[in-house]
Backbone and ligand atoms as CSV (ligand in chain L), in Angstrom:
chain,resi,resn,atom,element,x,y,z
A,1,UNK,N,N,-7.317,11.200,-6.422
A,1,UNK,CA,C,-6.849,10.585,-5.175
A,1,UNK,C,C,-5.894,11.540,-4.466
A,2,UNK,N,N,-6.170,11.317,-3.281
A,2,UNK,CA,C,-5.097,12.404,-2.453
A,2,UNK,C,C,-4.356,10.944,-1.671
A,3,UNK,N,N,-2.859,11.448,-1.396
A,3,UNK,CA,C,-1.964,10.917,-0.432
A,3,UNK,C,C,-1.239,11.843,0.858
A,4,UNK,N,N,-1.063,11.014,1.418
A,4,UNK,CA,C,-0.309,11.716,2.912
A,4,UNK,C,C,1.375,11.800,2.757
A,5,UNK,N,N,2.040,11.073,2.302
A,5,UNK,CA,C,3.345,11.148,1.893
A,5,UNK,C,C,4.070,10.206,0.989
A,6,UNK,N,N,4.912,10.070,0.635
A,6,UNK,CA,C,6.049,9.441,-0.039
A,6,UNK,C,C,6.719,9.428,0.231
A,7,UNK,N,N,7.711,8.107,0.509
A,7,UNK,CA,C,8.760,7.871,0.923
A,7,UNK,C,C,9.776,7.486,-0.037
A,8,UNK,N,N,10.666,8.171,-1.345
A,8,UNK,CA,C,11.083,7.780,-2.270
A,8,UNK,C,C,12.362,5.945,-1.554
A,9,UNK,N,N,12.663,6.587,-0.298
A,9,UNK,CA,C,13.751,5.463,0.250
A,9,UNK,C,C,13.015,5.416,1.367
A,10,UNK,N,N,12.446,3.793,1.830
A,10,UNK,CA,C,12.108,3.473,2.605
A,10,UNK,C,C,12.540,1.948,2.997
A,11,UNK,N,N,13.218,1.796,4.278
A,11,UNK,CA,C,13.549,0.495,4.750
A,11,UNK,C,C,12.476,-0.195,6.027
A,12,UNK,N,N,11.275,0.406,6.254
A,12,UNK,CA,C,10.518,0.264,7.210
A,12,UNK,C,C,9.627,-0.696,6.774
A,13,UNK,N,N,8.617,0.076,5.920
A,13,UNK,CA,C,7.641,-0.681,5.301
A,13,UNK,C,C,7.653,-1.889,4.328
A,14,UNK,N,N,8.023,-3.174,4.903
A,14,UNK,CA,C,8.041,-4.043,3.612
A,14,UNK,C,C,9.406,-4.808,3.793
A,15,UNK,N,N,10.023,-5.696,3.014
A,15,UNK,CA,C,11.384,-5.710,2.987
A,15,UNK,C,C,12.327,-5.273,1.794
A,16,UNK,N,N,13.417,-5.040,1.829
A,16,UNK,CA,C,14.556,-4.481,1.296
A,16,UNK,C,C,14.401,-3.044,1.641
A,17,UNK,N,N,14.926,-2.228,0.704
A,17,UNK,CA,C,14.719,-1.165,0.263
A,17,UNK,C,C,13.636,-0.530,-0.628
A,18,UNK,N,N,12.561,0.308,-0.073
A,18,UNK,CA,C,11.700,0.480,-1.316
A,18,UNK,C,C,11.208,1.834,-1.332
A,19,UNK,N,N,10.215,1.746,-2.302
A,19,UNK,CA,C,9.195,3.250,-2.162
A,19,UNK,C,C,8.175,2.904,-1.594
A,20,UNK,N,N,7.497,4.153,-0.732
A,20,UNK,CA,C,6.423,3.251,0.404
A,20,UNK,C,C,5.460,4.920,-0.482
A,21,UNK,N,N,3.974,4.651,-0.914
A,21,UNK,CA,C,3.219,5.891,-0.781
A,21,UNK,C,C,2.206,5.508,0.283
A,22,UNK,N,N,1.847,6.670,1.309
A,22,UNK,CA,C,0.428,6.849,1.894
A,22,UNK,C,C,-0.093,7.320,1.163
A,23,UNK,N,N,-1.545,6.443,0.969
A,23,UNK,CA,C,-2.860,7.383,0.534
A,23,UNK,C,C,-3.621,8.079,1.552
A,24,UNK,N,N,-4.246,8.461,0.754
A,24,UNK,CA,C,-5.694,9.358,2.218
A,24,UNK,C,C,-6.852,8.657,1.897
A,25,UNK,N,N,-7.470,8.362,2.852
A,25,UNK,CA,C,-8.855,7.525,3.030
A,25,UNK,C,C,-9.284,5.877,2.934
A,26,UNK,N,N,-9.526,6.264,4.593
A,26,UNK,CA,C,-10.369,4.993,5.120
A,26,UNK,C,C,-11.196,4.953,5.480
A,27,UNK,N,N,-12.219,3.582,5.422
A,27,UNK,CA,C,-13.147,3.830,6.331
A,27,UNK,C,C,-13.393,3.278,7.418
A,28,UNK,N,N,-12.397,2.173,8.208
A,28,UNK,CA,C,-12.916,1.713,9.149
A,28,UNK,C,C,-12.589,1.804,10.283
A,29,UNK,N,N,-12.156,3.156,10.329
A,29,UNK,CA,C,-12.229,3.376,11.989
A,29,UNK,C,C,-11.079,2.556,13.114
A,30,UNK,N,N,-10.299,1.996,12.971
A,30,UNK,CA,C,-10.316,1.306,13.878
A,30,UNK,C,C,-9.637,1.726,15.302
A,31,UNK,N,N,-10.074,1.431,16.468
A,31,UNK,CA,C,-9.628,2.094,17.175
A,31,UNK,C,C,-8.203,1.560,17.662
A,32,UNK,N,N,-7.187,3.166,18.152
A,32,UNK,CA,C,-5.967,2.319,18.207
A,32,UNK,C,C,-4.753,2.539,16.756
A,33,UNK,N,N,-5.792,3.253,15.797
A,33,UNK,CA,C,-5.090,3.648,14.554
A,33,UNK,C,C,-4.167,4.346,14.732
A,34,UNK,N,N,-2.714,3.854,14.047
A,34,UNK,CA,C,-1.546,4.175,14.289
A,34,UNK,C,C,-1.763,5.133,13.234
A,35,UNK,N,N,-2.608,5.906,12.318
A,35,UNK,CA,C,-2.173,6.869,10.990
A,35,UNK,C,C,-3.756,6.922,10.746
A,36,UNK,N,N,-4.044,7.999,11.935
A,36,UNK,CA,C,-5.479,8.453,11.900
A,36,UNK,C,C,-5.822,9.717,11.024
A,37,UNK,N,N,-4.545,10.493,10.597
A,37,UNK,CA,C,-4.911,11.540,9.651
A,37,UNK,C,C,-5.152,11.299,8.638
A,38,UNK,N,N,-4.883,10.289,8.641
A,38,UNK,CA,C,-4.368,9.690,6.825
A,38,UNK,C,C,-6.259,9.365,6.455
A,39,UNK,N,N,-7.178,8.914,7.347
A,39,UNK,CA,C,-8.756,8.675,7.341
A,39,UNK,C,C,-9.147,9.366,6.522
A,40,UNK,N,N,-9.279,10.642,6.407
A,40,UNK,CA,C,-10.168,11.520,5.252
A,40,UNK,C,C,-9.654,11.048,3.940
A,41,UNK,N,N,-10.740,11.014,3.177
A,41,UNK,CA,C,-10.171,11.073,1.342
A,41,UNK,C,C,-9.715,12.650,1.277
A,42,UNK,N,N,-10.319,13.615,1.806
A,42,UNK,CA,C,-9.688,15.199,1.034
A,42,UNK,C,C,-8.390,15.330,1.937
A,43,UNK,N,N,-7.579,14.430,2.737
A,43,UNK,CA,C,-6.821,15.250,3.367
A,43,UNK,C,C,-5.699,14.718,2.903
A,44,UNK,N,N,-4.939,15.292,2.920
A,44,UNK,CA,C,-3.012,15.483,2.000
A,44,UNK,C,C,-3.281,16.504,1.006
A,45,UNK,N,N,-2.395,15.849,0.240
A,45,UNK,CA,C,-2.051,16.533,-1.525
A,45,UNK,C,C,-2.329,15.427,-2.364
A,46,UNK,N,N,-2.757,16.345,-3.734
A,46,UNK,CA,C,-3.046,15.411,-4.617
A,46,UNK,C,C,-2.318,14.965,-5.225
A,47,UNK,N,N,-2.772,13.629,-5.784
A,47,UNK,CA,C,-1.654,12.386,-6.303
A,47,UNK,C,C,-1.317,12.819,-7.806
A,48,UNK,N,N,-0.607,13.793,-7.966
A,48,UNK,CA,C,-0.793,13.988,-9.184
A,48,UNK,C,C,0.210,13.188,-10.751
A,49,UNK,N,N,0.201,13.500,-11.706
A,49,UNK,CA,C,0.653,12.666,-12.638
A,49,UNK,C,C,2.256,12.660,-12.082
A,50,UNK,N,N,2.768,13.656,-12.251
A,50,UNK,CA,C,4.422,13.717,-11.722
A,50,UNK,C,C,4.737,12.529,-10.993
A,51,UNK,N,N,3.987,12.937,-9.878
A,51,UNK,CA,C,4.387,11.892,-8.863
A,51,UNK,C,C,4.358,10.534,-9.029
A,52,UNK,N,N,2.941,9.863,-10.089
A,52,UNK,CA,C,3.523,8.570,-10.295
A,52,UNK,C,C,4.414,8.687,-11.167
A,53,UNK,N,N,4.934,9.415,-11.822
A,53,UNK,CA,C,5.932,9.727,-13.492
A,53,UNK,C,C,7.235,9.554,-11.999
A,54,UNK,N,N,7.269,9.811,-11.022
A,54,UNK,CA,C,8.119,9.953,-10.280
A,54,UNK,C,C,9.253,8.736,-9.314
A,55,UNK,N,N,7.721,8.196,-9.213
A,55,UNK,CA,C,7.882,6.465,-8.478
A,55,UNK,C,C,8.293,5.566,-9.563
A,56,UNK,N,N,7.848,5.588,-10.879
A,56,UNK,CA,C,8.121,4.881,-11.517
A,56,UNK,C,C,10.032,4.999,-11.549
A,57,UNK,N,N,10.288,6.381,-12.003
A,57,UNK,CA,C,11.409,6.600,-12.156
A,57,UNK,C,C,12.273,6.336,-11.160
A,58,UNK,N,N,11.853,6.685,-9.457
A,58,UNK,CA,C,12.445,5.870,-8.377
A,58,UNK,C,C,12.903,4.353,-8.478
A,59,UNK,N,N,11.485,3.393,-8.407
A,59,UNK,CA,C,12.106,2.171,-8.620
A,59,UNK,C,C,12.961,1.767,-9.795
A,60,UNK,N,N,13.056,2.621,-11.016
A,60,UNK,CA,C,13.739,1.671,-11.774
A,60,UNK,C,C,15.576,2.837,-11.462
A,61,UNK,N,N,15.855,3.370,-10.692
A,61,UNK,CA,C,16.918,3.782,-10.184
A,61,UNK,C,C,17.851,2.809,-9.840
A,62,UNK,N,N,18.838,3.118,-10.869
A,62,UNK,CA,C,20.107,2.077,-10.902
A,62,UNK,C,C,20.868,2.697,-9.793
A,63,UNK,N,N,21.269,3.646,-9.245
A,63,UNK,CA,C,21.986,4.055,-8.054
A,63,UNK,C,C,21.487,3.474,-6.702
A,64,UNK,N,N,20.781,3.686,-6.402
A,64,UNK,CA,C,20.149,3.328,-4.939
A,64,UNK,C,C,18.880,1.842,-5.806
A,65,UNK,N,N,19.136,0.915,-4.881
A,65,UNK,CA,C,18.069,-0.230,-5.627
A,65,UNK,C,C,16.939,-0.118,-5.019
A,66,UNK,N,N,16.063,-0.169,-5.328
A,66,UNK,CA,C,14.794,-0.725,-4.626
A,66,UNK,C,C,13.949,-2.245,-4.875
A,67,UNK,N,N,13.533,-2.737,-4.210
A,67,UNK,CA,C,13.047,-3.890,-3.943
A,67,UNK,C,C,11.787,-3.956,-4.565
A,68,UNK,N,N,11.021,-2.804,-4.273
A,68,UNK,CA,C,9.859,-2.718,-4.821
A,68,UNK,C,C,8.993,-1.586,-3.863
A,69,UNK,N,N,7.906,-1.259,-4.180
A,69,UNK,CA,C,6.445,-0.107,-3.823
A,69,UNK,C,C,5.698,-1.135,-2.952
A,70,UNK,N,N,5.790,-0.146,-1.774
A,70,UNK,CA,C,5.200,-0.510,-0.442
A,70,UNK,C,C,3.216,0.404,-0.942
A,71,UNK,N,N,2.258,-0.019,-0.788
A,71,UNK,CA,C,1.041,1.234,-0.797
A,71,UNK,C,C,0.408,0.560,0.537
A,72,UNK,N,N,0.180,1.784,1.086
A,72,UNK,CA,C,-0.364,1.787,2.629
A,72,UNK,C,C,-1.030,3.159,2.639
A,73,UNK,N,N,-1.460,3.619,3.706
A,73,UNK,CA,C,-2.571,4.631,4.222
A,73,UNK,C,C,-2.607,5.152,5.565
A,74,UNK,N,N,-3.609,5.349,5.718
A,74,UNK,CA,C,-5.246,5.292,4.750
A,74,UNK,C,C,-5.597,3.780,3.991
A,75,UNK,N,N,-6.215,3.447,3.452
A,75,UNK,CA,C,-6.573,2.114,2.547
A,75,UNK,C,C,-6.139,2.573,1.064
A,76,UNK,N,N,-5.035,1.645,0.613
A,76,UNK,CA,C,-5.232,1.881,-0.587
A,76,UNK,C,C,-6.498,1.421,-1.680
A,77,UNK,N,N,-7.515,0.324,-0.905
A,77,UNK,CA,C,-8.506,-0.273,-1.471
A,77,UNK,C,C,-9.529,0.758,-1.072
A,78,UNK,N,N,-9.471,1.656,-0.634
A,78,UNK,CA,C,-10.686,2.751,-0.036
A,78,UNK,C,C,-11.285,2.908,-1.827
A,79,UNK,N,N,-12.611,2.222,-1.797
A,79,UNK,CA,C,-13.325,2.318,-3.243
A,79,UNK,C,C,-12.876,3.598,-4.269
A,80,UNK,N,N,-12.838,4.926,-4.038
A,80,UNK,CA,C,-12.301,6.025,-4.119
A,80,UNK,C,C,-11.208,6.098,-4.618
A,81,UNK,N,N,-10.102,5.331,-4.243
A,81,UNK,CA,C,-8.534,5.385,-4.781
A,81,UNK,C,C,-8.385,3.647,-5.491
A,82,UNK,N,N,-9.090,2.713,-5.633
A,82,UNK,CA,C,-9.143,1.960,-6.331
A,82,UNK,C,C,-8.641,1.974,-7.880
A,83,UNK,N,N,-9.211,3.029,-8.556
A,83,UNK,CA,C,-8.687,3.124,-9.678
A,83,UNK,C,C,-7.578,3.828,-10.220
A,84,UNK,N,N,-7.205,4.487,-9.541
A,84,UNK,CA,C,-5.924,5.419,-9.312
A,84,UNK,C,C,-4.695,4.530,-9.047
A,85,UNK,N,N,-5.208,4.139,-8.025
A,85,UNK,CA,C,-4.142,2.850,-7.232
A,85,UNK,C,C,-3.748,1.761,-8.703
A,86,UNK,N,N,-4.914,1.260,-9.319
A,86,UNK,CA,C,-5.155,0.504,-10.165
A,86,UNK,C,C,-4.145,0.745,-11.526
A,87,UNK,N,N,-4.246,1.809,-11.948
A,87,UNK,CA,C,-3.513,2.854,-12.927
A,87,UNK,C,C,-1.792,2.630,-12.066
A,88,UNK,N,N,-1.396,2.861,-11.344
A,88,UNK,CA,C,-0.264,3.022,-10.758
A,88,UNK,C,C,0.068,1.476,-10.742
A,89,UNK,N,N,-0.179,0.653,-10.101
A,89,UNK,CA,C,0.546,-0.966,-9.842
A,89,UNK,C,C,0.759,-1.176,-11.413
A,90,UNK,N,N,-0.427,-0.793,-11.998
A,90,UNK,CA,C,-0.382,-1.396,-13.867
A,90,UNK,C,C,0.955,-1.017,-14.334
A,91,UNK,N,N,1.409,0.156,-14.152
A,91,UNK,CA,C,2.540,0.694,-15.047
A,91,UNK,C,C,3.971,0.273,-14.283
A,92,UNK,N,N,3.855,-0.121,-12.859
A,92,UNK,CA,C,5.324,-0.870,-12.007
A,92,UNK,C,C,5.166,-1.892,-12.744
A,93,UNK,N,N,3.752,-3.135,-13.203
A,93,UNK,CA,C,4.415,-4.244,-13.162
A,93,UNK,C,C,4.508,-4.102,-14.692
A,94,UNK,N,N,4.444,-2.925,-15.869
A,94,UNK,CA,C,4.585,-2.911,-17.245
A,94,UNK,C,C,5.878,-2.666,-17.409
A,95,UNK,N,N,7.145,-1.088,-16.853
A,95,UNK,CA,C,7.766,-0.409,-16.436
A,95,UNK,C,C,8.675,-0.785,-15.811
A,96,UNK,N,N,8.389,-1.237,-14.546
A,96,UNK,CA,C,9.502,-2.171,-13.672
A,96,UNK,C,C,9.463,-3.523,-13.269
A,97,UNK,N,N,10.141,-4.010,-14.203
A,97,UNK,CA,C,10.138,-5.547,-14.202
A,97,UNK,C,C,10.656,-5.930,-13.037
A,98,UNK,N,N,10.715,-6.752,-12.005
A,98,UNK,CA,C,11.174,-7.784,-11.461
A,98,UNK,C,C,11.286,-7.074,-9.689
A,99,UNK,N,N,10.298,-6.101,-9.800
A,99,UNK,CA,C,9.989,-5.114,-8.506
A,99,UNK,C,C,8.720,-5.790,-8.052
A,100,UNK,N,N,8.805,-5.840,-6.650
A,100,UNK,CA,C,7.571,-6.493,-6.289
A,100,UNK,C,C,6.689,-5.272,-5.698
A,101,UNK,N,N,5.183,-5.524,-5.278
A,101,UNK,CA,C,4.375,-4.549,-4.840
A,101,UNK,C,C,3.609,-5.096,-3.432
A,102,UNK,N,N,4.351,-4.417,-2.238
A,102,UNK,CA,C,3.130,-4.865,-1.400
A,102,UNK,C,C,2.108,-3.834,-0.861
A,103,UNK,N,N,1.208,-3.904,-0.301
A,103,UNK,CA,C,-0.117,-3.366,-0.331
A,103,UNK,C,C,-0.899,-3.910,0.604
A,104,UNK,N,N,-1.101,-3.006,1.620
A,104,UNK,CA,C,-1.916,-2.963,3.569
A,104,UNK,C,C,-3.166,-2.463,3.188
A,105,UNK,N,N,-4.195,-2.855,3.249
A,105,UNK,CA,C,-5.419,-2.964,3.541
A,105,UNK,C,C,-6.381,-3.234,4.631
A,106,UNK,N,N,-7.205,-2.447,5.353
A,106,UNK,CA,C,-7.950,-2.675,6.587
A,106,UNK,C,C,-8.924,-3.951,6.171
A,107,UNK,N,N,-9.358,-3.912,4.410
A,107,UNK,CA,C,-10.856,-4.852,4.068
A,107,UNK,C,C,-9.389,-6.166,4.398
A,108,UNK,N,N,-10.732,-7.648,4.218
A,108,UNK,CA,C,-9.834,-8.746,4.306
A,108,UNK,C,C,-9.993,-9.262,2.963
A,109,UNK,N,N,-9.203,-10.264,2.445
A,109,UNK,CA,C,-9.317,-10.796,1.276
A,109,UNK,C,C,-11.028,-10.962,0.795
A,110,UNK,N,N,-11.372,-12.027,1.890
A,110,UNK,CA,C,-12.550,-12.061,1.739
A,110,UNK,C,C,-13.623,-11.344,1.094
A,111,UNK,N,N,-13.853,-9.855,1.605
A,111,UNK,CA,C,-14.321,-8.959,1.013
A,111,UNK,C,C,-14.541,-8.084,0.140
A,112,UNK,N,N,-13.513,-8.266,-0.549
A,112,UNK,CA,C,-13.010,-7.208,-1.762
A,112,UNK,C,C,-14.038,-7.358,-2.770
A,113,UNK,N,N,-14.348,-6.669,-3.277
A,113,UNK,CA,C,-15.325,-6.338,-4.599
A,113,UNK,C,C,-14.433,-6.834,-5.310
A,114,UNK,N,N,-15.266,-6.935,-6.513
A,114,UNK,CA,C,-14.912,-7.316,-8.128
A,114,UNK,C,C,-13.427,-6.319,-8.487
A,115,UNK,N,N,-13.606,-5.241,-8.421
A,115,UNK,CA,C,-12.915,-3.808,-8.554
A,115,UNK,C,C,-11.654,-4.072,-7.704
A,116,UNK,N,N,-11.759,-4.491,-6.135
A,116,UNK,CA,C,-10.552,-4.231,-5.617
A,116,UNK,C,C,-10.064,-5.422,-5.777
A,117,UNK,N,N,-10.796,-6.275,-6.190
A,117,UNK,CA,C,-9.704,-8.012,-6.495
A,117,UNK,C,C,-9.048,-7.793,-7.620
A,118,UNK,N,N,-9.394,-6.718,-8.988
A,118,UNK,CA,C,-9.178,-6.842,-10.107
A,118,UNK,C,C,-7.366,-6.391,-9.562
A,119,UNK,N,N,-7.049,-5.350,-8.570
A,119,UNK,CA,C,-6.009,-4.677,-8.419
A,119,UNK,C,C,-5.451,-5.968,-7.385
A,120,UNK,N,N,-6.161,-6.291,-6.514
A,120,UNK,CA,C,-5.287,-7.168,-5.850
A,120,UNK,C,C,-4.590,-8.147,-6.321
A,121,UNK,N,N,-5.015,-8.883,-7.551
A,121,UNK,CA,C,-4.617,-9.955,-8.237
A,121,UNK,C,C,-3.182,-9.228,-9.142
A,122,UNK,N,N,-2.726,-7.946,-9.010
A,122,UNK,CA,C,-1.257,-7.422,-9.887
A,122,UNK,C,C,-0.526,-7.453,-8.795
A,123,UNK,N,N,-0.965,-7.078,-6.756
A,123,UNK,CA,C,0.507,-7.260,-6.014
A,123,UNK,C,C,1.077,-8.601,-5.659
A,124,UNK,N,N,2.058,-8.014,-5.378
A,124,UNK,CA,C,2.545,-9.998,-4.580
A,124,UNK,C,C,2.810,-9.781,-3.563
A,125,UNK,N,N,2.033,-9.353,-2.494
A,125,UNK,CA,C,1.745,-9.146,-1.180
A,125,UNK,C,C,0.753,-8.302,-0.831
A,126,UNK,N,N,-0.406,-9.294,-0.055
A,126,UNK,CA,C,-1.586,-8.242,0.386
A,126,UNK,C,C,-1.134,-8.370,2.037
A,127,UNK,N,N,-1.248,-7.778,2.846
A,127,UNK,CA,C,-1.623,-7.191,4.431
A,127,UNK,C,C,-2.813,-6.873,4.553
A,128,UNK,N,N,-3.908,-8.071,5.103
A,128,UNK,CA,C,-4.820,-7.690,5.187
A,128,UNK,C,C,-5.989,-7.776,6.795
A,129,UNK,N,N,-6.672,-6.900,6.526
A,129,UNK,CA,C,-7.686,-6.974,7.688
A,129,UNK,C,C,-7.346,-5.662,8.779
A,130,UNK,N,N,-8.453,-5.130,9.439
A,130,UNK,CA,C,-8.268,-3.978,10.579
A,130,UNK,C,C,-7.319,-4.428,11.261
A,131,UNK,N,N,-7.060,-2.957,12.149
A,131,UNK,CA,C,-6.130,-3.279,12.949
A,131,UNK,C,C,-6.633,-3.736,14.398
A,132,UNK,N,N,-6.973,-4.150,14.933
A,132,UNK,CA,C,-7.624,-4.451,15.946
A,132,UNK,C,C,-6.398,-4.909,18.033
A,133,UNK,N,N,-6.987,-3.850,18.688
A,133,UNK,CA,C,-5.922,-3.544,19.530
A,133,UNK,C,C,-6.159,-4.555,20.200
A,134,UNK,N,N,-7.221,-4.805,20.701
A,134,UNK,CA,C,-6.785,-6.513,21.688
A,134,UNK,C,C,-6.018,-7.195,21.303
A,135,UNK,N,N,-5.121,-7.519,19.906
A,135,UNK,CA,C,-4.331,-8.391,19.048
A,135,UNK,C,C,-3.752,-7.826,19.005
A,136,UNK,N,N,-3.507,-6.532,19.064
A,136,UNK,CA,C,-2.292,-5.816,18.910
A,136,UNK,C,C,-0.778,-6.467,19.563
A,137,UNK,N,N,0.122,-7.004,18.982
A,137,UNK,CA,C,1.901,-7.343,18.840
A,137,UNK,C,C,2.661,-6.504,18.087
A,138,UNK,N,N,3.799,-6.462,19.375
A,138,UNK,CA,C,4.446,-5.226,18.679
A,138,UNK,C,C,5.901,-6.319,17.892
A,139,UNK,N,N,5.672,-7.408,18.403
A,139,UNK,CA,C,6.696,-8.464,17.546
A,139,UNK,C,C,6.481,-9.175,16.390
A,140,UNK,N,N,4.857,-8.754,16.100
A,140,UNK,CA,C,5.000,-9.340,14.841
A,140,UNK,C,C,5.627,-8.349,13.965
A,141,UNK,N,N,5.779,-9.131,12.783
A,141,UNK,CA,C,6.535,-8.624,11.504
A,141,UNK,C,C,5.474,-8.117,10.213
A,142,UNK,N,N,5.396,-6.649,9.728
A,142,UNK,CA,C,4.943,-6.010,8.755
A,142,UNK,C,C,3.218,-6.150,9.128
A,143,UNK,N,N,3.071,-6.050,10.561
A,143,UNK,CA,C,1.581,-6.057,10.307
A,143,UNK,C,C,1.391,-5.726,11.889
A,144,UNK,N,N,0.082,-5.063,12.060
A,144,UNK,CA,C,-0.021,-4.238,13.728
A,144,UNK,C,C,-0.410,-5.995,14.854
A,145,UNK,N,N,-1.854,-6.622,14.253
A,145,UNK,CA,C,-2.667,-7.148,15.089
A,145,UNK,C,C,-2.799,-8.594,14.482
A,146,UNK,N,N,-2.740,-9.552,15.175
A,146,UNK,CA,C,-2.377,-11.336,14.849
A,146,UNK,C,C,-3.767,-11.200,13.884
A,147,UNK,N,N,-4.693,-10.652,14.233
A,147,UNK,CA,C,-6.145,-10.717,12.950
A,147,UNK,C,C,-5.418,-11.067,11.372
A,148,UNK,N,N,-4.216,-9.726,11.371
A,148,UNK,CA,C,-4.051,-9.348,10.315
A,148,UNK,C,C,-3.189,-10.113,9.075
A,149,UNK,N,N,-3.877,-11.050,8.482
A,149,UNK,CA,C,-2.772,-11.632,7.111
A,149,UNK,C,C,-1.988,-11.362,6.034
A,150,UNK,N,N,-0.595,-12.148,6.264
A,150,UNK,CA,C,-0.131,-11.886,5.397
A,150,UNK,C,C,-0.252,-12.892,3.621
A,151,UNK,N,N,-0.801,-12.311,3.057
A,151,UNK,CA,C,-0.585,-13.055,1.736
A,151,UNK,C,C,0.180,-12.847,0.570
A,152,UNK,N,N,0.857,-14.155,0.631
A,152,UNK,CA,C,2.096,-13.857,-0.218
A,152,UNK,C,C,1.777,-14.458,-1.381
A,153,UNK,N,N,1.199,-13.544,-2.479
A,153,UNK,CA,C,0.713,-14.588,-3.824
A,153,UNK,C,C,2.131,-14.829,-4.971
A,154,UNK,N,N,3.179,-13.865,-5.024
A,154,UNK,CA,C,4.055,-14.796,-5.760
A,154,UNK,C,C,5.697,-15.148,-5.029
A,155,UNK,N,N,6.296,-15.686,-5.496
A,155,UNK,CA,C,7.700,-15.719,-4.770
A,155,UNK,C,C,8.688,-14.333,-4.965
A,156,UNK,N,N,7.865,-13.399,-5.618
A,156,UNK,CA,C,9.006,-12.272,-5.137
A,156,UNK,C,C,9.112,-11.308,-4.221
L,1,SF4,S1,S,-7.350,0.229,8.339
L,1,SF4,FE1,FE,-5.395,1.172,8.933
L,1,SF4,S2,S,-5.594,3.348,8.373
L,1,SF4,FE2,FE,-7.652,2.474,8.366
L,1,SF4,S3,S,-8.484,2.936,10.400
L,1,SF4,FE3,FE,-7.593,0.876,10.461
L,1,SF4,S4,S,-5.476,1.160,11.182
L,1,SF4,FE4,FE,-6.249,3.167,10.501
């Protein structure tokens, strides 16, 4: 899997304080995409072991707190980074107890394969569906276009 950046401190994406990673690769185009580089699977750097050895060690940082791991894109459900992605949420919710995970996706709940439900069912927050500019609000909260849902599967 390749990603576009890391944000070890991020107050943007999500609430509290957290770690936010971009992946690389999507596929759906949408027009109006606020993070159109991020589309290719070969484009960034690769996700390599460090780096999750890295996040892990971020969130459980007693100096600066974090709230929890923001994953956004590109799709983190892009079939391609599914299992990678998959490998990574496994070891926050083994590793860092009581950190939540949210996770932006263009697919909608609806759609997810067997594979990307298996990962969706470890965050406690999906963002889901394209971004779509006729819907586009710049007042909503953690999400581009009214299409787009928020699902909040546990209370943290
Ligand atoms: S799902 Fe997100 S990253 Fe993918 S094309 Fe749409 S807006 Fe861009």
């Amino acid at each position: 899997m390749n990603y576009h950046q890391y944000h070890p401190i991020d107050v943007v994406n999500g609430p509290g304080t957290r770690c936010t990673l971009f992946v690389s690769g999507c596929v759906h185009q949408c027009r109006g995409c606020y993070n159109q580089s991020t589309q290719r699977l070969d484009s960034g750097h690769l996700f390599t072991q460090d780096l999750q050895d890295h996040i892990i060690s971020d969130l459980n940082d007693t100096r600066i707190k974090r709230r929890g791991l923001s994953l956004s894109g590109g799709d983190p459900l892009h079939p391609a980074n599914v299992s990678e992605v998959l490998t990574l949420v496994k070891r926050v919710k083994e590793e860092c107890p009581g950190k939540d995970i949210w996770l932006w996706s263009g697919y909608t709940l609806e759609e997810l394969t067997d594979e990307q439900r298996e990962l969706v069912d470890l965050v406690d927050t999906l963002i889901d569906g394209k971004f779509i500019q006729d819907e586009a609000d710049p007042s909503l909260e953690w999400r581009g276009s009214a299409n787009q849902i928020i699902h909040r599967f546990t209370d943290l």
